[in-house]
C-alpha positions as CSV (number, residue, x, y, z in Angstrom):
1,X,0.0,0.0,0.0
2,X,1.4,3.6,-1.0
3,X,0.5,7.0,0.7
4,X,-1.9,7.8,-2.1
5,X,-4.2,4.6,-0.9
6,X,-4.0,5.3,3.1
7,X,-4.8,8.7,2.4
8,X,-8.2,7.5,0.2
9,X,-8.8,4.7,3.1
10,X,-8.8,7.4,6.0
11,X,-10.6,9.8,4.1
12,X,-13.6,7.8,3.7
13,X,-13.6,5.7,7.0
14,X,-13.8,9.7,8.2
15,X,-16.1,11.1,6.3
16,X,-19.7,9.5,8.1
17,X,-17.5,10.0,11.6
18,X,-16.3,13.3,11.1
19,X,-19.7,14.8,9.5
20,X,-21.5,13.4,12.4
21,X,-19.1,15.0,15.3
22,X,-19.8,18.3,13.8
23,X,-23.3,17.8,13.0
24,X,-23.7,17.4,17.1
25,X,-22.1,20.8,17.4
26,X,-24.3,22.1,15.4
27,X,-22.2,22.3,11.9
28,X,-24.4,21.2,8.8
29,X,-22.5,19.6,6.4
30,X,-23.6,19.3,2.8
31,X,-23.6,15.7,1.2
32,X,-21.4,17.5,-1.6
33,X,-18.4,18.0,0.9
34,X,-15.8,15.3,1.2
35,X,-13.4,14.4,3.5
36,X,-9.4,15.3,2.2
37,X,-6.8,13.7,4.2
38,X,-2.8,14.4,3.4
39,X,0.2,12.7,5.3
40,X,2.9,14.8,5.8
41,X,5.9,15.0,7.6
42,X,6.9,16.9,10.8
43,X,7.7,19.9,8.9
44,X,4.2,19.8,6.8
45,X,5.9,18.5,3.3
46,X,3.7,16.3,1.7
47,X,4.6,12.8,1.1
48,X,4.9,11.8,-2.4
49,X,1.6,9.8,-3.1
50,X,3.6,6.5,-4.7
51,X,5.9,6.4,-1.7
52,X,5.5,3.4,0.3
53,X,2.9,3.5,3.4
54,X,6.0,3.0,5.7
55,X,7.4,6.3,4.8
56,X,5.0,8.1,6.9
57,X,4.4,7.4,10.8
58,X,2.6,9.4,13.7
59,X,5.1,9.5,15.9
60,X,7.3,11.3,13.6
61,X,4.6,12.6,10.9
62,X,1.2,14.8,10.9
63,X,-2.2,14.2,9.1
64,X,-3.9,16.9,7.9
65,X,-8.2,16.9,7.4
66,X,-10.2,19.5,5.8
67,X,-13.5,19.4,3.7
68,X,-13.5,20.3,0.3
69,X,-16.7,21.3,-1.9
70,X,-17.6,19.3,-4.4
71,X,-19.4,20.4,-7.1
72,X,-22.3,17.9,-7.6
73,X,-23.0,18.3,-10.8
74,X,-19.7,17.9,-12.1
75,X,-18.0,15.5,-9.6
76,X,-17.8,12.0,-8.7
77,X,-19.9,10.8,-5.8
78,X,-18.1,11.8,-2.4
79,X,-17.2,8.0,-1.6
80,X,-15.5,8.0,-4.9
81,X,-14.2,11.4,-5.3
82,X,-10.8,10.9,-3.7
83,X,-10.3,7.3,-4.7
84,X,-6.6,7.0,-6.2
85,X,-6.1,5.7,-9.6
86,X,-4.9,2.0,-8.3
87,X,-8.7,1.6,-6.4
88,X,-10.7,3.5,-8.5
89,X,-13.6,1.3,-11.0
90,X,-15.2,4.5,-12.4
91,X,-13.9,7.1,-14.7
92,X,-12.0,10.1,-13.5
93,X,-14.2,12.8,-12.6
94,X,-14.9,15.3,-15.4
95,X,-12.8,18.3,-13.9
96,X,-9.5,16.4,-14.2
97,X,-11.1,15.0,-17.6
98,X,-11.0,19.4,-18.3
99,X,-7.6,19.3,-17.7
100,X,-6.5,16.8,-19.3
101,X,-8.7,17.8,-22.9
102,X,-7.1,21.0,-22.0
103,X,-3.5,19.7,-22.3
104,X,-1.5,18.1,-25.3
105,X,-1.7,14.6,-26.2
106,X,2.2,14.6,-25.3
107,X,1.7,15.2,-21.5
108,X,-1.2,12.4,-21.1
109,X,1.1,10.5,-19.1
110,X,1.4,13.0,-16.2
111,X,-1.3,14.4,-14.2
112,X,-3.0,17.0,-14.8
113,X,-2.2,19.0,-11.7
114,X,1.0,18.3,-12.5
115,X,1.1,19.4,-15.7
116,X,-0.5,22.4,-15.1
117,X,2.0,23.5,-12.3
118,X,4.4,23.0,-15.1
119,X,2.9,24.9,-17.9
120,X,2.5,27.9,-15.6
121,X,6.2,27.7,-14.6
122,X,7.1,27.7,-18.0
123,X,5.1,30.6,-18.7
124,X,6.8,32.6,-16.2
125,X,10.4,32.0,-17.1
126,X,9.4,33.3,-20.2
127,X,8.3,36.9,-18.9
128,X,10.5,39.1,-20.5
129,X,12.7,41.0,-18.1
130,X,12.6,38.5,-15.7
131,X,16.2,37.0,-13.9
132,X,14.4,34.3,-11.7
133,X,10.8,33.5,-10.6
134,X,10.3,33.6,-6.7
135,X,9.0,30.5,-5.0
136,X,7.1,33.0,-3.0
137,X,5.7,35.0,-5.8
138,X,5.0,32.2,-7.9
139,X,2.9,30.1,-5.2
140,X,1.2,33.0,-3.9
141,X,0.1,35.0,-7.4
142,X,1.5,33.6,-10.6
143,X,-0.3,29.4,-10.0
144,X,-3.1,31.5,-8.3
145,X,-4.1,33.1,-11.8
146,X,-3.1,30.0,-14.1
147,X,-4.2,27.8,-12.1
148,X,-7.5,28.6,-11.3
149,X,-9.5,24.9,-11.7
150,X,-7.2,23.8,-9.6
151,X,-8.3,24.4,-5.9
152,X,-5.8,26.2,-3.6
153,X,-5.0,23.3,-1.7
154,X,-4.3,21.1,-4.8
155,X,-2.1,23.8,-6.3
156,X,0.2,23.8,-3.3
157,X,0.0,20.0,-3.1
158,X,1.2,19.8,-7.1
159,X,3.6,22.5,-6.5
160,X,5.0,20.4,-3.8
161,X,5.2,17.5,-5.3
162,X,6.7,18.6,-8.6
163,X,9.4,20.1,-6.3
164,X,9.7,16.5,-4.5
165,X,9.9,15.0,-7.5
166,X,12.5,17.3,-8.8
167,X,10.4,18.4,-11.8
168,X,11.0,21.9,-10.2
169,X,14.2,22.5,-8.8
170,X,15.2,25.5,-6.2
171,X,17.8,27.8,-5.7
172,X,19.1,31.2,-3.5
173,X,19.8,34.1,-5.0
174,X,20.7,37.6,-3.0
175,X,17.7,39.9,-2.7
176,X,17.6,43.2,-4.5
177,X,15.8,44.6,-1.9
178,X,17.2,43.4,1.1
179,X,21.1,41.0,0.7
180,X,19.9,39.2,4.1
181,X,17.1,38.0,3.2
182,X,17.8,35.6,0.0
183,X,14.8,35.0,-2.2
184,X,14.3,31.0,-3.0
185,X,13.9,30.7,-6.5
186,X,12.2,27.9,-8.7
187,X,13.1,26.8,-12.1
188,X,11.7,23.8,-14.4
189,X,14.1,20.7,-14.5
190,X,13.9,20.3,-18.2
191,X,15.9,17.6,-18.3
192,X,13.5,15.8,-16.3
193,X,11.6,13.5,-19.1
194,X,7.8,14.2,-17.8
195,X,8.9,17.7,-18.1
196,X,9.8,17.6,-21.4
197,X,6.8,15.4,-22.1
198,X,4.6,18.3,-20.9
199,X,5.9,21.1,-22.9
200,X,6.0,18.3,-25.8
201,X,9.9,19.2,-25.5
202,X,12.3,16.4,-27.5
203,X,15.4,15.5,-25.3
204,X,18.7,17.2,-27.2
205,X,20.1,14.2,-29.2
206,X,24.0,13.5,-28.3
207,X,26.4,13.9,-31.6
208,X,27.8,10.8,-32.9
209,X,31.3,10.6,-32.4
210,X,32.8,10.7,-35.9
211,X,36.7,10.5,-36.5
212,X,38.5,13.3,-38.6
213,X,41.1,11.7,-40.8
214,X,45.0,13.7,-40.8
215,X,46.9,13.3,-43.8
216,X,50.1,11.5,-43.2
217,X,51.5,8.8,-41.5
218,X,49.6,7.7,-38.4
219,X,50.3,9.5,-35.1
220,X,51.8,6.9,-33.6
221,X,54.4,5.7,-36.4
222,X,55.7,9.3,-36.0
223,X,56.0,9.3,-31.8
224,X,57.8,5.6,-32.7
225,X,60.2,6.8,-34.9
226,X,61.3,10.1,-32.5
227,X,62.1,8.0,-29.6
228,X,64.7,5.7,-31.7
């Protein structure tokens, strides 16, 4: 079992428990809300969903529950809206099915979050003028805008994978503004081959080693015949 499936199995062995605690406290929860559930570690990174369940523990780790609306008329039922690829029966619900119609053919093999995280990080290093996009600036405003299906949670859960999974990479650089304070900086891995898949991106091909031929005797009759 990975993260991805504990996280689906807690979520819905919460959901009737944790809508009725609130409902006698006088919360009214709507049947569209579901039950979101994320393991991460003592500092609040995520755990990268296809990491083995044994990566995460609660002596060491956190879990982290909020309720999410779901849009019933565009959603998969609640049991089934969080159910991870390896459990699910049904098709994927038709926002990520959005996503993924609104991304190439090359980048079907990524997710859609992902893939979206990436496009609007391209986008930025391409803003004229610009020496380095801020992790700061980028999270907060630049995914904010381009990312906009996305929800805010799942944009800072794709950000933090694709910088977990080293589709992002980061960097300090000295502040303009204020040298103490260095400003962590993001920038795509585009070496990283669903990276380049993405942005439909064809890995640079290596030149063929081809020999140059010397007039003359070969190199080593001539160091031969110096040493007699």
């Amino acid at each position: 079992m990975n993260i991805e499936q504990v996280e689906f199995q807690v979520s819905r062995n919460l959901h009737s428990s944790l809508k009725s605690a609130l409902q006698q406290v006088g919360y009214s929860v709507p049947d569209t809300c579901r039950v979101c559930v994320s393991l991460v570690d003592g500092k609040g990174r995520k755990k990268r969903s296809n990491a083995k369940a044994e990566n995460w523990s609660p002596d060491s780790g956190r879990l982290q529950v909020w309720l999410e609306p779901v849009d019933a008329s565009n959603e998969a039922p609640v049991r089934d809206a969080v159910r991870p690829e390896s459990l699910r029966t049904a098709p994927e619900p038709s926002a990520t099915q959005s996503l993924q119609e609104s991304a190439s053919p090359a980048q079907t093999d990524a997710e859609p979050g992902l893939a979206v995280v990436v496009r609007a990080l391209a986008h930025a290093e391409n803003t004229p003028g610009w020496n380095f996009v801020s992790l700061k600036k980028f999270r907060d405003e630049i995914l904010t805008a381009e990312a906009s299906r996305l929800s805010a949670i799942d944009q800072r859960h794709f950000l933090g994978r694709a910088i977990n999974e080293r589709l992002i990479t980061t960097n300090k650089v000295a502040n303009p503004k204020d040298p103490r304070f260095p400003v962590t900086t993001i920038r795509l891995n585009r070496l990283n081959g669903i990276v380049q898949r993405i942005l439909g991106e064809q890995p640079p091909k290596s030149p063929g080693f081809a020999p140059i031929h010397i007039k003359g005797e070969p190199l080593s009759s001539t160091i031969l015949r110096e040493r007699r």
